[in-house]
C-alpha positions in Angstrom: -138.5 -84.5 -107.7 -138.6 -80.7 -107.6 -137.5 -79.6 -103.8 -137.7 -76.1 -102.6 -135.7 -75.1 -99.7 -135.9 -72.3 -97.3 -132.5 -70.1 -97.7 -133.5 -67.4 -95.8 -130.7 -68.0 -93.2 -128.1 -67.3 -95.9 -129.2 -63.1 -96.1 -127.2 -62.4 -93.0 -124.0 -62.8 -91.3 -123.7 -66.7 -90.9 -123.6 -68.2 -87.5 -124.3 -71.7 -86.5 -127.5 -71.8 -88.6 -126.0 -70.2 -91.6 -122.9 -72.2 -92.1 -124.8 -75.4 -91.3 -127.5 -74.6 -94.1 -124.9 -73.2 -96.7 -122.5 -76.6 -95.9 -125.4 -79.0 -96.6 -126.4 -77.4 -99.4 -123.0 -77.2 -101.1 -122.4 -80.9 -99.9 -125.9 -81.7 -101.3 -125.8 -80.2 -104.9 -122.2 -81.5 -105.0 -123.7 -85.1 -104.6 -127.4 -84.7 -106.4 -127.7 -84.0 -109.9 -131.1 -86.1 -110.4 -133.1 -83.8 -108.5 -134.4 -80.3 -109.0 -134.1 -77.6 -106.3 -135.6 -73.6 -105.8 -134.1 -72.4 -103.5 -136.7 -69.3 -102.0 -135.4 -66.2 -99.5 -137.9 -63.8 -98.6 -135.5 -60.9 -97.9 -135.8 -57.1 -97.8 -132.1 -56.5 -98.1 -128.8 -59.5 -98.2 -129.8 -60.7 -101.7 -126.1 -60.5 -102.9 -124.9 -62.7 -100.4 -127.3 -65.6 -101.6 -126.0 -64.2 -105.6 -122.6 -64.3 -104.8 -122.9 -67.7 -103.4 -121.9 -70.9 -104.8 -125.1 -72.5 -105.1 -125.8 -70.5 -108.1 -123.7 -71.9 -110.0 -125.1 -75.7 -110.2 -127.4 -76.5 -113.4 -130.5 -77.8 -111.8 -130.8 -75.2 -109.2 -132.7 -72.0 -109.5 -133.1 -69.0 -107.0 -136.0 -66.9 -106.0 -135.6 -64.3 -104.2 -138.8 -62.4 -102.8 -137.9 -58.7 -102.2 -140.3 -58.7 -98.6 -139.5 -57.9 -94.9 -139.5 -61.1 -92.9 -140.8 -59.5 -89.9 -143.8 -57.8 -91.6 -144.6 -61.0 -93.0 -144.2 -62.9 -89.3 -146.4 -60.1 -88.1 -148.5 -60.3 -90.8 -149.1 -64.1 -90.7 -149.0 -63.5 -86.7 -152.9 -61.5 -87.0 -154.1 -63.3 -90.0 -153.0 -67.4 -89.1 -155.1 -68.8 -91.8 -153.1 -67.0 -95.0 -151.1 -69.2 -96.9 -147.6 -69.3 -98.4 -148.2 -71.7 -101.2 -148.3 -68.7 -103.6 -145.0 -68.5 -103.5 -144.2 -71.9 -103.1 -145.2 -72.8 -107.1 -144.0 -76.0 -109.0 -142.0 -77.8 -105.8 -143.3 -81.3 -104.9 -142.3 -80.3 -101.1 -140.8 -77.6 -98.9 -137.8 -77.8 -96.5 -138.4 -75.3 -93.9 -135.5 -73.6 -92.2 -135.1 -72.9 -88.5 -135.0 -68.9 -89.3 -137.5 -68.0 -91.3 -140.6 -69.7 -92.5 -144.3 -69.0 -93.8 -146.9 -71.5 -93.8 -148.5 -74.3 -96.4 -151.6 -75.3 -96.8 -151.0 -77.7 -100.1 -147.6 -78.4 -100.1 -146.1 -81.3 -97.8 -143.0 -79.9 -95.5 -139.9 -81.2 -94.0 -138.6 -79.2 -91.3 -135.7 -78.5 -89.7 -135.9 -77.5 -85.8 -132.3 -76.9 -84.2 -132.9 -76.8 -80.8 -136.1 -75.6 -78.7 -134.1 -73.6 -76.0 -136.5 -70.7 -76.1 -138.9 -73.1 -75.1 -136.4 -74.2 -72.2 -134.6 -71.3 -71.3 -137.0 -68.4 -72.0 -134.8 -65.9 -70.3 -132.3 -66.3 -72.4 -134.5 -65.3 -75.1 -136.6 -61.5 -76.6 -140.4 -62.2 -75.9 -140.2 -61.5 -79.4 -138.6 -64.6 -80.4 -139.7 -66.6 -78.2 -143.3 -66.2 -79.4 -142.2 -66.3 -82.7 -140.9 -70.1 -82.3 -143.7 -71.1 -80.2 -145.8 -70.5 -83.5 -143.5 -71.8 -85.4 -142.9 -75.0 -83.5 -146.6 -75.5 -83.6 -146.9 -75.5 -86.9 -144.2 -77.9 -87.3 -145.7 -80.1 -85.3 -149.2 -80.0 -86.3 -148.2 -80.3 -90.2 -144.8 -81.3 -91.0 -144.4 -84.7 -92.2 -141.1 -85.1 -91.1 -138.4 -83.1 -88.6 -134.5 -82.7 -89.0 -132.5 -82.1 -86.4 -128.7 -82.2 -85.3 -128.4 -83.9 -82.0 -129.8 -87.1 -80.3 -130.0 -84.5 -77.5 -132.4 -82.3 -79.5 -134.2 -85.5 -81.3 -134.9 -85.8 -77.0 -136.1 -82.4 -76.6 -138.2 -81.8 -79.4 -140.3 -84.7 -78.3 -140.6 -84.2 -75.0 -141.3 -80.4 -75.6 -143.3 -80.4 -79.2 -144.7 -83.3 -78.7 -143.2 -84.7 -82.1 -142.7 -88.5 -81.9 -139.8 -89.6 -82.8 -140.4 -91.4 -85.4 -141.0 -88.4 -87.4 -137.4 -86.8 -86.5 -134.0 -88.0 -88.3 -130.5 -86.8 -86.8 -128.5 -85.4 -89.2 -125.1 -83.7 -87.2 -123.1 -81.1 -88.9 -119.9 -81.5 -90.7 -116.6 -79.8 -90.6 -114.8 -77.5 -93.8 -111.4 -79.2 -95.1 -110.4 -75.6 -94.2 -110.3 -76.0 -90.7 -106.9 -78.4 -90.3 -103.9 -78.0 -88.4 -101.1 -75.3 -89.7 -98.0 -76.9 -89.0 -96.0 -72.9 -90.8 -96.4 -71.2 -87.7 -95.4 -68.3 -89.5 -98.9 -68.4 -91.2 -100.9 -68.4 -88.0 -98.2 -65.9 -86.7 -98.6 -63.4 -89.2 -102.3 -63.3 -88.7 -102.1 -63.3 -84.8 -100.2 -60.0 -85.1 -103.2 -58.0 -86.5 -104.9 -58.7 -83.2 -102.2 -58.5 -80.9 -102.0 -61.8 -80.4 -99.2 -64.6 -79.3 -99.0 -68.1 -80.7 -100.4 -70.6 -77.8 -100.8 -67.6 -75.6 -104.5 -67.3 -75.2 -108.0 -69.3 -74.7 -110.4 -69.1 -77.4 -114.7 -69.0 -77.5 -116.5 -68.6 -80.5 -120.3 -67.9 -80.8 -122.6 -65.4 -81.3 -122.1 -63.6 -77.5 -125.6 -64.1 -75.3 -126.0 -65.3 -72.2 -126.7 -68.6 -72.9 -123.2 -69.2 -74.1 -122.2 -68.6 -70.9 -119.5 -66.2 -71.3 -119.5 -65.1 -68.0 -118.7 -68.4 -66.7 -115.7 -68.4 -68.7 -114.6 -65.3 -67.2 -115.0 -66.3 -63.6 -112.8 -69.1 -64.2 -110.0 -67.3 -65.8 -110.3 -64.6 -63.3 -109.5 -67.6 -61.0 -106.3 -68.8 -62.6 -104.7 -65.4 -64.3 -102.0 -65.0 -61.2 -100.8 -68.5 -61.7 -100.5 -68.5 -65.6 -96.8 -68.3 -66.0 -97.2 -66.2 -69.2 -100.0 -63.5 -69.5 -102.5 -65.4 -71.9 -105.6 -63.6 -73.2 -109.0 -64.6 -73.4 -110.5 -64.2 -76.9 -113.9 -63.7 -77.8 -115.2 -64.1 -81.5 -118.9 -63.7 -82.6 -121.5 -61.1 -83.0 -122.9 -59.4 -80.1 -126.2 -60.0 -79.7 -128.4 -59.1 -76.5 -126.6 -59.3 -72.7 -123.8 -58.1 -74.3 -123.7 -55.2 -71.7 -123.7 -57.4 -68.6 -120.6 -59.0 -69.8 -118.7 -55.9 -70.1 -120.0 -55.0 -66.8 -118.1 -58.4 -65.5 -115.5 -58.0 -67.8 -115.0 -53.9 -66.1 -116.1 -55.7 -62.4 -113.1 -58.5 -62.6 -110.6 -56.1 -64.0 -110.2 -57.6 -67.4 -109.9 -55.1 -69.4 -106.7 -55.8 -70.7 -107.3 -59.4 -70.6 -110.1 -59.9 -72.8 -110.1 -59.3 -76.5 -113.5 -59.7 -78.4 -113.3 -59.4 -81.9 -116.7 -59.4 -83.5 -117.6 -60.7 -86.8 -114.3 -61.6 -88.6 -113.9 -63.6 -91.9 -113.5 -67.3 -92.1 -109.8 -67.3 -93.4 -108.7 -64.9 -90.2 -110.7 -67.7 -88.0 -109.1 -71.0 -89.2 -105.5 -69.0 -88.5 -106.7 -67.6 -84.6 -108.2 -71.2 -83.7 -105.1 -72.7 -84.5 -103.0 -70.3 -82.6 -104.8 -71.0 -79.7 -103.8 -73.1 -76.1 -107.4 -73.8 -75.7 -111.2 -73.8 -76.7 -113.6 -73.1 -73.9 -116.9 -73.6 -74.4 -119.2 -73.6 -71.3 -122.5 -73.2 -72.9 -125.9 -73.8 -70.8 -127.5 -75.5 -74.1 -126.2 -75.9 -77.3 -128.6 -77.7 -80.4 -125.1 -78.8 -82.0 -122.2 -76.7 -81.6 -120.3 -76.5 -84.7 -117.5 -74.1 -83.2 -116.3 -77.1 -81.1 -115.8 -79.5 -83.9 -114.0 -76.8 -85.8 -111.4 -76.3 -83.3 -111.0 -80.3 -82.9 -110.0 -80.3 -86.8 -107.2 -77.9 -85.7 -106.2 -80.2 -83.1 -107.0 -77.9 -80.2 -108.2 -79.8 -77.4 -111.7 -78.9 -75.9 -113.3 -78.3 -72.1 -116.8 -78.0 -73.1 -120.2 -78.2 -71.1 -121.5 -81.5 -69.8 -125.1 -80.7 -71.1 -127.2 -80.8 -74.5 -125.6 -82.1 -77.2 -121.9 -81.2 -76.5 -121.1 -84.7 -74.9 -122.3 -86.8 -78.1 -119.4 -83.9 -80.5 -116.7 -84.0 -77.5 -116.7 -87.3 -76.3 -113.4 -88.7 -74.6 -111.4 -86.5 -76.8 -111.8 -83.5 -74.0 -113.2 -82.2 -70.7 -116.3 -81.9 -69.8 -117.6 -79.5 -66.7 -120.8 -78.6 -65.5 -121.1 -74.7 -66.8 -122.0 -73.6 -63.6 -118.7 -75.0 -62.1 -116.0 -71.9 -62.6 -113.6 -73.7 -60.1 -113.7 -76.7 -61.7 -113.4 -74.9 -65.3 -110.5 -73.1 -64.4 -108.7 -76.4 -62.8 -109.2 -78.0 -66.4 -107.8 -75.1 -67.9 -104.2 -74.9 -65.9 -104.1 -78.9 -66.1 -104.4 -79.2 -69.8 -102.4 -76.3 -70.2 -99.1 -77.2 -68.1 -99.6 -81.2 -68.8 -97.7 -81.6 -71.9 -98.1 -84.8 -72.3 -102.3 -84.7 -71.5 -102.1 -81.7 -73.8 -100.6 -83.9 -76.7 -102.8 -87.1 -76.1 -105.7 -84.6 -76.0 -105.2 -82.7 -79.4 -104.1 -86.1 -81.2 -108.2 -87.5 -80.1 -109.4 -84.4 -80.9 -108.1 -84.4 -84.3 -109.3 -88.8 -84.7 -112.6 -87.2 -83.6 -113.5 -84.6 -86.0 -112.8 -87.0 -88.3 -116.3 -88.7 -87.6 -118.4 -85.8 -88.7 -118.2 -84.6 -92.3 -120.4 -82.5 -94.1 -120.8 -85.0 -97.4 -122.3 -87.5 -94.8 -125.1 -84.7 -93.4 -125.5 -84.2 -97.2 -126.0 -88.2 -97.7 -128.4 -88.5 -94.8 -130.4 -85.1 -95.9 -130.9 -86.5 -99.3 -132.4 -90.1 -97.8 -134.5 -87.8 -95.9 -135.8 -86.6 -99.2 -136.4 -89.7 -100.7 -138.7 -90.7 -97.6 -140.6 -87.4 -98.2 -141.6 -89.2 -102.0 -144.5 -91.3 -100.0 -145.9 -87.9 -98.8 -145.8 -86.2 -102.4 
């Protein structure tokens, strides 16, 4: 077969979308050499960051890369519905939409992947923007792709009961987690990092994610506002991701509780910086309102850092008994996990050694097995 995929995702900063497209892939060429793949970005500026990739590199790939700007073609597609997108869609025997960016077929069967539908079920955490653009999307999807991946048993749920997909047409697939993401046992690795950000080893509670309200940062706040006084050290909260929109209301609260000096947020930093701060951290909070999958939490399991995480979405079916779970509207009850698990040496211990048993469950060669027996069932459609 001759499979075209969707790599717009890969012409910007990777977040969760972007690392989990780029690790599937890699784990997918890696495994597939019968197969044919074009891989096609529509992208007005980025295209070195899908050349300097390593997915160039294997024989029966080839890239094309459509020099266009993605929201002129959304708005474009948005006032003329019937154009299609099979122009530049030549020589595949099917498509594999991303979650980012798409244009639609008319000829060509698609597989889709949907991540999560929360701007269907949480519109105000979303631009009007966006969440018309996925509402087009989505019905697209659901009127004409034969079959859906998604990440989550939780999202499998949603995207039914929402879309009106039946399940029959959606496969799980969860994400996987990079051999880089282990426990450093040379302290004086991690160490050496931690002191480019002013940091101390164990001395501070980590969150990852691109910053929005829906990850709930403000909860996190509130509940280390509630425990600071009785920390017996002065830990930090760190904050790592992109700021994206709400951004000013959590400096407002960060200004309103007197943080200032507590709180370090960090922005886009690259990967090898990342493994090094997770691992120097006491623990990873994660009080999210909805997450599709939530790749940051498996990552800091690999380092063996245990995990309080929201009792929603899909966060249970990653976490499991290997950490605490709180509902993210419960700051008291957030801030009591984090001084328990922090002071209880012996919870702390049983805690990181299940976290680390865990992570073992999800690789990103299995997503890459699963996606590819995905593709084989999309043979009977060619």
């Amino acid at each position: 077969m001759t499979i075209g995929i969707d790599i717009s995702a890969l012409t910007i900063k990777r977040t969760g979308v972007g690392n989990y497209s780029l690790s599937v892939l890699e784990s997918l060429l890696s495994l597939d050499e019968k197969n044919k793949y074009v891989l096609f970005a529509f992208v007005f500026s980025g295209e070195s960051l899908i050349k300097e990739s390593s997915l160039v590199k294997f024989p029966n790939v080839t890239v094309k890369i459509y020099r266009m700007h993605r929201g002129l073609l959304r708005r474009l597609w948005h006032f003329i519905p019937f154009i299609s997108a099979d122009f530049f869609y030549k020589g595949i025997d099917f498509l594999h939409l991303s979650d980012i960016f798409y244009l639609p077929t008319r000829r060509i069967p698609t597989l889709a992947t949907i991540y999560d539908v929360t701007p269907s079920l949480f519109p105000h955490y979303h631009y009007a923007r966006n969440i018309e653009f996925h509402k087009r999307r989505n019905k697209f999807v659901a009127q004409n792709s034969k079959l859906v991946i998604t990440l989550s048993q939780n999202s499998k749920k949603d995207i039914n009961n929402v879309l009106g997909i039946p399940t029959s047409k959606i496969r799980v697939i969860s994400g996987g987690i990079s051999d880089k993401y282990y426990p450093i046992e040379n302290r004086t690795i991690v160490q050496k990092v931690l002191k480019k950000y002013d940091l101390k080893d164990g001395e501070y509670f980590l969150f990852i994610g691109t910053i929005e309200p829906r990850k709930n940062i403000e909860g996190f706040l509130e509940a280390y506002d509630k425990i600071r006084n009785q920390l017996k050290s002065p830990f930090k909260v760190v904050i790592i991701g992109e700021k994206a929109w709400g951004w000013e209301n959590i400096q407002k609260n960060i200004a309103r509780l007197n943080l200032k000096k507590d709180v370090l947020v960090t922005g886009y930093i690259s990967d090898d910086d990342l493994v090094d701060i997770i691992n120097g951290a006491k623990l990873f909070i994660y009080p999210s309102f909805y997450e599709g999958f939530g790749l940051p939490v498996l990552e800091a399991m690999a380092c063996g850092i245990p995990v309080i995480g929201s009792n929603t979405s899909s966060l249970p079916e990653l976490i499991g008994d290997s950490g605490f779970m709180v509902d993210p509207n419960d700051h008291n009850k957030l801030a009591s996990y984090m001084l328990q698990i922090t002071y209880d040496a012996k919870l702390y211990a049983k805690l990181s050694k299940k976290s680390l048993e865990r992570a073992k469950l999800f690789s990103w060669k299995s997503s890459a097995q699963k996606t590819l027996k995905v593709y084989e069932e999309m043979k009977k459609f060619i």
